[in-house]
C-alpha positions in Angstrom: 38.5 -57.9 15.0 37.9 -54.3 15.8 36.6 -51.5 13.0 40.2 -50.8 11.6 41.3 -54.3 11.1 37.9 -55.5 9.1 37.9 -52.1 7.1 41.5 -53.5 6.1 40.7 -56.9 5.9 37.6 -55.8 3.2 40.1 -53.8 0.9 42.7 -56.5 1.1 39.7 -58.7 0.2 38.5 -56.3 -3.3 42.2 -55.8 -4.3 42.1 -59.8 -4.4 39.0 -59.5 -5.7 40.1 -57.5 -9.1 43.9 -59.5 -9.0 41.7 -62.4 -9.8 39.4 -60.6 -11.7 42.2 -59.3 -13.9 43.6 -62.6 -14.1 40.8 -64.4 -15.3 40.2 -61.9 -17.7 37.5 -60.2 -19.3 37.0 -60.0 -23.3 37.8 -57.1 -24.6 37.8 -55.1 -28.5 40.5 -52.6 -27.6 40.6 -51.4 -31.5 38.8 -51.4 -34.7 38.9 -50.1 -38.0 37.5 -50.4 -41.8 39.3 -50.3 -44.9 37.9 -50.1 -48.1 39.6 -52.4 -50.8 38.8 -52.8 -54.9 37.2 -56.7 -55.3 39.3 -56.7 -58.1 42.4 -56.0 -56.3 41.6 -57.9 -53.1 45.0 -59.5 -52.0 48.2 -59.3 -50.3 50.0 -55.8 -50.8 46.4 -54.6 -52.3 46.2 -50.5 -51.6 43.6 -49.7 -49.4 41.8 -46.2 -47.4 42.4 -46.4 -44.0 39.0 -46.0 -42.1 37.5 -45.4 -38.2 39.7 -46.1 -35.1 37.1 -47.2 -32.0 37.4 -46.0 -28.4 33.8 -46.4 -27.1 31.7 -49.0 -25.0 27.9 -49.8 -25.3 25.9 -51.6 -27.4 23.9 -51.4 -30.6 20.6 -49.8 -28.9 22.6 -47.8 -26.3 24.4 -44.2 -26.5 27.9 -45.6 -26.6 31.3 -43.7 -25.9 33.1 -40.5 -28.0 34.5 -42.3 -30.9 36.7 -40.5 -33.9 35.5 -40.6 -37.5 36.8 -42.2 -40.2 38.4 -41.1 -43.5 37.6 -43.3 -46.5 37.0 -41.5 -49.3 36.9 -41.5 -52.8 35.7 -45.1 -54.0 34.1 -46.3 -56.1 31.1 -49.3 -57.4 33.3 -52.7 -56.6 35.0 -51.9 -53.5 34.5 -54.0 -50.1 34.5 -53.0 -46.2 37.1 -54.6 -44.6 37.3 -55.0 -40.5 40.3 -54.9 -38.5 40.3 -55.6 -35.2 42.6 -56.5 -32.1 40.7 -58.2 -28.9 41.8 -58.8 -25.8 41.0 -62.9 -25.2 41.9 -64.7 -22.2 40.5 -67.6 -20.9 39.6 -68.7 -18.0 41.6 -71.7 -16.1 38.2 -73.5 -16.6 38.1 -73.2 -20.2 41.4 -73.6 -20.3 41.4 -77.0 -18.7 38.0 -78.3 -20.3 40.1 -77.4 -24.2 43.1 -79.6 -22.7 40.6 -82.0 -22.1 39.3 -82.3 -25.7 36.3 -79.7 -25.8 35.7 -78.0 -28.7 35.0 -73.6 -27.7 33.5 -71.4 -30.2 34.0 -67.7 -30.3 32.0 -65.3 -32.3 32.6 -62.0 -32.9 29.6 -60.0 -34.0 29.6 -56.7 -36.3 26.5 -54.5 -36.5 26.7 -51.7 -39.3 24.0 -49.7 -38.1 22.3 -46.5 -39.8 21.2 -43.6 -37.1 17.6 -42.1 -37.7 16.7 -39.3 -35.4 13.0 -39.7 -36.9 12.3 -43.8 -36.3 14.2 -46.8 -35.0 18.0 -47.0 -36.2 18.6 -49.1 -39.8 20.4 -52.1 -39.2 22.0 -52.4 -42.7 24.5 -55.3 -42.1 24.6 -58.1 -39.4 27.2 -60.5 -39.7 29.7 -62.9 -37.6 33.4 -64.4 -37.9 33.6 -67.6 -36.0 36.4 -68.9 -34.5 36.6 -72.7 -33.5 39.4 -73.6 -31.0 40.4 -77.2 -30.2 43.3 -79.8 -28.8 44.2 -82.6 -30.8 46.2 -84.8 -27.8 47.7 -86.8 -30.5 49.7 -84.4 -32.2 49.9 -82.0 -28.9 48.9 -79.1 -31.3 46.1 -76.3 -30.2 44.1 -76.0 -33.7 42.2 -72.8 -34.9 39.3 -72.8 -37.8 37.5 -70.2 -39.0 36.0 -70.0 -42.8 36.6 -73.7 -43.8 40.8 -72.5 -42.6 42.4 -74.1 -40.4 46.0 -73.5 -38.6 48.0 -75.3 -35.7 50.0 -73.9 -32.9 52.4 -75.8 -30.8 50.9 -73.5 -27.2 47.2 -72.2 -26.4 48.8 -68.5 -26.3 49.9 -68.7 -30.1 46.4 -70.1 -31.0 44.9 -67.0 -28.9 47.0 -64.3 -30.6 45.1 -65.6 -33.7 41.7 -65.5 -32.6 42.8 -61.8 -31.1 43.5 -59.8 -34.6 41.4 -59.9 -36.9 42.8 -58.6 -39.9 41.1 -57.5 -43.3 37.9 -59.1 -43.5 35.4 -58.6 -45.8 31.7 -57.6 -44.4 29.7 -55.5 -46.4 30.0 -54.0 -50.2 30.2 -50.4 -50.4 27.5 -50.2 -53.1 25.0 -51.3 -49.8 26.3 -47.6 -48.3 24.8 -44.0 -48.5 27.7 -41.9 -49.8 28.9 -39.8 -46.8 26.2 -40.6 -44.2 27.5 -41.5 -40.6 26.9 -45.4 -39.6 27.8 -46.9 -36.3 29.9 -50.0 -36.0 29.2 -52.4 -33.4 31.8 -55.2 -32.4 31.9 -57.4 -30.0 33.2 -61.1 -29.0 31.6 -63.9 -27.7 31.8 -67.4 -26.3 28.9 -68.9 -28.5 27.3 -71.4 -25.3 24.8 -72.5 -27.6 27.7 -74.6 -30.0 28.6 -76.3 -26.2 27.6 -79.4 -24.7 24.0 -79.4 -23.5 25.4 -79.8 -19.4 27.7 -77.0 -19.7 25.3 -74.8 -21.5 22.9 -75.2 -18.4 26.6 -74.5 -16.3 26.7 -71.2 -18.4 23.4 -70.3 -17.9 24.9 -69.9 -13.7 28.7 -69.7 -14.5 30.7 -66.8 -15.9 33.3 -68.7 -16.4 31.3 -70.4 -18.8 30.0 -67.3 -20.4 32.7 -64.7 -21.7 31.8 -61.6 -23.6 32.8 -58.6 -24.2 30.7 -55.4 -24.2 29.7 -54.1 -27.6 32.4 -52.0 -29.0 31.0 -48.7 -30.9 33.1 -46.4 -33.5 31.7 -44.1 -36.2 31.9 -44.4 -39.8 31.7 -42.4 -43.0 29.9 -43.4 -46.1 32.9 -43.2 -49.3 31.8 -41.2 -51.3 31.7 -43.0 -55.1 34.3 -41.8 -57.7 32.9 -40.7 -60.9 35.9 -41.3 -62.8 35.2 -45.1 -62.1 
C-alpha cells in the first residue's frame, strides 16, 4: 500500500470511527431551564416565570461555556425551583441487549446549584438527583420506567427513552434557600449509575464504555428572584 492509499484508508477508517461513534451515542443535556412556581399552586396549568436556557459544557469546578441569564423575577416566600430539561439518551446495542435480557439500568441525572465566590471556594447550596429505573418485563413485552415511587409502561425501548429524555417541572430547591438577585451556576448532567449494577458488570464498566455512559456536566446561569413585598 503506498502513502496515498493508507492516508485514505486512515480517514475512511475515522469517518467509521465517528459513524459508530455517533451511532452508539453519547449522553447529552442539550437544554435546561428553571421555573419558579407558588407551592400553593403547584399543578397542571399552574402559572409560572420562565428561567435560564443552557448552552455550555464543563463541570461544577471548571470554567464552563457562555451561557444566557435567566429572568425570574418577582416572587415571593413559598415558591419552588423547577428544572426542565431535554437529554439526548441513546443506548448502546450492549445495554440495549443486556435490558432485553431482563437487567434492570439506572440513570441519574445530577443538579448542582452552585454559589460563585471570587474570595474562597464556590457554595454548593443544593445537590440533588432524579433517578430513572428502566426495565423489560418479558411477560407483558412492555419496557417499564420508574422514577419517584411512579411508574409507566411503553410497548418499544424508544417510547420509554423519550421519557427518561424530558424532564419536565421538577421540584429541587425552595426559593427561600436563594440570595435575592445573586448569580448561581447550574450544573446538570446524566449518568448511568454502575454502582446500582450487578457486581461483574460493574468491574466490566470499570474497562468498558459501553458500560459507563455520561454525559459532561451541563452549566447555565441563574438569577436569584427577587422576593415580592406585596406577598
Amino acid at each position: 500500500m503506498n502513502r496515498r492509499s493508507f492516508v485514505v484508508a486512515l480517514g475512511v477508517a475515522v469517518l467509521v470511527a465517528m459513524g459508530e461513534a455517533r451511532a452508539n451515542g453519547a449522553i447529552e443535556v442539550t437544554n435546561a431551564q428553571l421555573d419558579t412556581i407558588a407551592e400553593r399552586d403547584a399543578g397542571p396549568g399552574a402559572d409560572r416565570n420562565d428561567g435560564a436556557t443552557a448552552n455550555g459544557t464543563g463541570g461544577p469546578n471548571s470554567a464552563g461555556g457562555s451561557t444566557s441569564a435567566g429572568g425570574s423575577t418577582n416572587t415571593g416566600s413559598g415558591y419552588s425551583l423547577l428544572l426542565s430539561a431535554d437529554i439526548v439518551l441513546p443506548l448502546t446495542d450492549t445495554l440495549k441487549d443486556s435490558v432485553n435480557r431482563g437487567l434492570a439500568l439506572y440513570f441519574q441525572t445530577d443538579v448542582q446549584l452552585v454559589r460563585p465566590r471570587w474570595y474562597w471556594w464556590n457554595e454548593q447550596v443544593v445537590s440533588t438527583s432524579i433517578e430513572w429505573r428502566l426495565s423489560y418485563h418479558a411477560l407483558t413485552r412492555q419496557y417499564r420506567v420508574a422514577t419517584n415511587a411512579r411508574g409507566q409502561a411503553f410497548a418499544t425501548l424508544d417510547e420509554a427513552l423519550a421519557v427518561m429524555s424530558a424532564i419536565r417541572a421538577v421540584p429541587i430547591a425552595r426559593v427561600e434557600s436563594l440570595d435575592p438577585g445573586q448569580r448561581y451556576d447550574i450544573w446538570i448532567r446524566m449518568r448511568l449509575d454502575t454502582g446500582r449494577l450487578p457486581k461483574p458488570f460493574q468491574m466490566t464498566a470499570m474497562t468498558n464504555r459501553d458500560w459507563n455512559p455520561q454525559s459532561e456536566w451541563k452549566r447555565f446561569d441563574f438569577i436569584g428572584p427577587r422576593r415580592n413585598d406585596a406577598r
